[in-house]
C-alpha positions in Angstrom: 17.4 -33.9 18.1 18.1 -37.2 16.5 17.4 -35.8 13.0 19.6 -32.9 13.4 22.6 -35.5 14.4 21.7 -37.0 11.7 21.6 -33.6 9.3 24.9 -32.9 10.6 26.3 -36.4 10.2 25.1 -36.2 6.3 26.3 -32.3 5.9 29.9 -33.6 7.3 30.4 -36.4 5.2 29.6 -34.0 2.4 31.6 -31.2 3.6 34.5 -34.5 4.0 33.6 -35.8 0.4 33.8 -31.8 -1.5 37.4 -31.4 0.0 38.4 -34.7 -0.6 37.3 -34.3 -4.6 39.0 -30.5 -4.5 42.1 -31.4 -2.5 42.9 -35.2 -5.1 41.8 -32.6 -7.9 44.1 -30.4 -7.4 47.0 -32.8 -6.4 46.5 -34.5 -10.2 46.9 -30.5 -11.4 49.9 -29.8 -9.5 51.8 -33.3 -10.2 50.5 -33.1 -14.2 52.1 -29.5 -14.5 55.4 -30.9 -12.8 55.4 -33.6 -15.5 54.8 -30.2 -17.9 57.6 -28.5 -16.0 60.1 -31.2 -16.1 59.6 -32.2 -19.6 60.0 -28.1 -20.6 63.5 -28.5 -18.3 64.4 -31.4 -20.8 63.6 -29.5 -23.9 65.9 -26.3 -22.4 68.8 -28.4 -21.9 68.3 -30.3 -25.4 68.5 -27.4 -27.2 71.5 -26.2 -25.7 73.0 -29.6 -26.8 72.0 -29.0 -30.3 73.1 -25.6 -30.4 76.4 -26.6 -28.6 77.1 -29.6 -31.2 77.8 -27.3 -34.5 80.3 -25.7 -32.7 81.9 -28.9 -31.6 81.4 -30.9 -34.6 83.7 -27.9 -36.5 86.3 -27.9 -34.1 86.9 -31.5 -34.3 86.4 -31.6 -38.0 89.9 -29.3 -38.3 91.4 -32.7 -36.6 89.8 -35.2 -38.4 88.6 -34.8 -41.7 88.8 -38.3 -42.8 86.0 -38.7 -40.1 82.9 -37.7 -42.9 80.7 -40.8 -41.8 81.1 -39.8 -38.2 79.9 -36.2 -39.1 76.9 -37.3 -41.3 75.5 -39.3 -38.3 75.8 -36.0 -36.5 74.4 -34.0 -38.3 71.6 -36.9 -39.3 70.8 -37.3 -35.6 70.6 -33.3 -34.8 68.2 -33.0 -37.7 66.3 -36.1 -36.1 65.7 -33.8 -33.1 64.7 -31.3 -34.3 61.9 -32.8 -36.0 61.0 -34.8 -33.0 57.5 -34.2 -31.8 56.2 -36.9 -29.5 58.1 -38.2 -25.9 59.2 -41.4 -27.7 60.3 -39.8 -30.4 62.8 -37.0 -28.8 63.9 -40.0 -26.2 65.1 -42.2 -29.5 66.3 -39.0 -31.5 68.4 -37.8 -28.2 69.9 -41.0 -27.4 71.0 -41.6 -31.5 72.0 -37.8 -30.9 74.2 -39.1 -27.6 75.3 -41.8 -29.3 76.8 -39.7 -31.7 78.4 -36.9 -29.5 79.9 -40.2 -27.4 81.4 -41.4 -30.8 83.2 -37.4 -31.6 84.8 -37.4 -28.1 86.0 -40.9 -28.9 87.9 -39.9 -32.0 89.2 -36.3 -30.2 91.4 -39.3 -28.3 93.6 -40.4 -31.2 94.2 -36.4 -31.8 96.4 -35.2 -29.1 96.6 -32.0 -30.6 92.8 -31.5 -30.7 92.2 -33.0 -27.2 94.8 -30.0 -26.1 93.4 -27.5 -28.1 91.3 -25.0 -25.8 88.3 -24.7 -27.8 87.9 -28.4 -28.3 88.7 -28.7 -24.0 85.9 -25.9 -23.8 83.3 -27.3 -25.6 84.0 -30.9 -24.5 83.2 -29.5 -20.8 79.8 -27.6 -21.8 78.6 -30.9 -23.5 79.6 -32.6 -20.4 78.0 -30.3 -18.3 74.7 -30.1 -20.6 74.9 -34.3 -20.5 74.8 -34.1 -16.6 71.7 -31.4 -16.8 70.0 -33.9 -19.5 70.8 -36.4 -17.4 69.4 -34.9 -14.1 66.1 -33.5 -16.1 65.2 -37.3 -17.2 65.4 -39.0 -13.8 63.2 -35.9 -12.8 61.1 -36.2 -15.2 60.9 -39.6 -14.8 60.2 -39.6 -10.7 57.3 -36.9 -11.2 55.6 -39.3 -13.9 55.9 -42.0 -11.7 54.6 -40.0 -8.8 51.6 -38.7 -11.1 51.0 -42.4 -12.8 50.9 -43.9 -9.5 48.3 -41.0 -8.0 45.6 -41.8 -10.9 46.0 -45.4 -10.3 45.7 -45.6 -6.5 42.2 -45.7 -4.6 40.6 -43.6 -4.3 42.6 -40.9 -6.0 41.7 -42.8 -9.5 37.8 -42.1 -9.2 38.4 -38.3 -9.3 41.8 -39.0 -12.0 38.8 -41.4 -14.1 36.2 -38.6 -13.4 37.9 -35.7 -15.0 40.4 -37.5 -17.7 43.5 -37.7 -15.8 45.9 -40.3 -18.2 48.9 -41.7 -17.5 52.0 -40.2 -19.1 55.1 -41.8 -20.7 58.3 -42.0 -18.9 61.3 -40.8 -20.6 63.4 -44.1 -21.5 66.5 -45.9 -23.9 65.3 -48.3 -26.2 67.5 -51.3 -27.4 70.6 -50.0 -29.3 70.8 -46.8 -27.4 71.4 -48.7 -24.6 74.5 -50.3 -25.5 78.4 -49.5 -25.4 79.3 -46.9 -28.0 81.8 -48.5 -30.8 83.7 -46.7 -32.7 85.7 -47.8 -35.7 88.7 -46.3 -37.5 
């Protein structure tokens, strides 16, 4: 009798530690493909933004043609984006990108004409609603890689993260300059 308490004492805790393992296991899977998910959510709405700046940049190019600089860094940053590969590196090339778009709606003030022009108004409120998406995708992003981070680092989720390779991922931040006020100089 005392050995089969014992028997089912052992079989318990092992039946206790198999679910444990299967259920953090596939927790670390589910918030790793929301990282996936969030970051893809980030790429949609950049890409809108980069097809969406062209358009904008021409428009407001027809107003302000003694702008060139402002139009090089434009068109400098949207190429930076494109050939962005890693997380830090499409974080610094959006924000120069942002930086950028910030500085075009700032000249569109000093031309009445373009800021009444429908095209111009049009395109201003897509890239504002892209901005907010963007926007809304990074704190997202961010929350499920601090959710994920901090499940791999907590006992005793971290044996089964350490077990099977689970690393911490990179939020989605502003470095130095791009954190600043946008100044823009006539």
């Amino acid at each position: 009798m005392a050995f089969e308490l014992i028997l089912l004492c052992v079989g318990g805790l092992l039946i206790a530690a198999v679910l444990f393992f299967v259920f953090a296991y596939n927790g670390l899977i589910t918030l790793r493909n929301r990282i996936d998910n969030a970051w893809s959510q980030i790429d949609v709405q950049l890409k809108l933004r980069y097809d969406l700046v062209p358009n904008l940049v021409e428009t407001v190019k027809g107003y302000a043609k003694h702008e060139k600089e402002l139009f090089t860094d434009v068109t400098k940053a949207r190429a930076a984006t494109a050939k962005a590969d890693s997380i830090s590196e499409k974080a610094k090339a959006d924000n120069m990108l942002s930086n950028t778009l910030k500085s075009i709606l700032a000249v569109a003030e000093n031309y009445p004409a373009l800021r009444a022009n429908e095209n111009f108004k049009m395109l201003q409120e897509e890239l504002s609603g892209i901005e907010n998406k963007i926007a809304y995708a990074r704190q997202f992003y961010n929350d499920s890689v601090l959710s994920y981070n901090t499940q791999i680092a907590t006992i005793p989720t971290n044996i089964v993260a350490n077990m099977f390779g689970f690393k911490a991922r990179d939020f989605f931040k502003t470095e130095g300059a791009e954190r600043e006020n946008v100044k823009v100089k006539f």
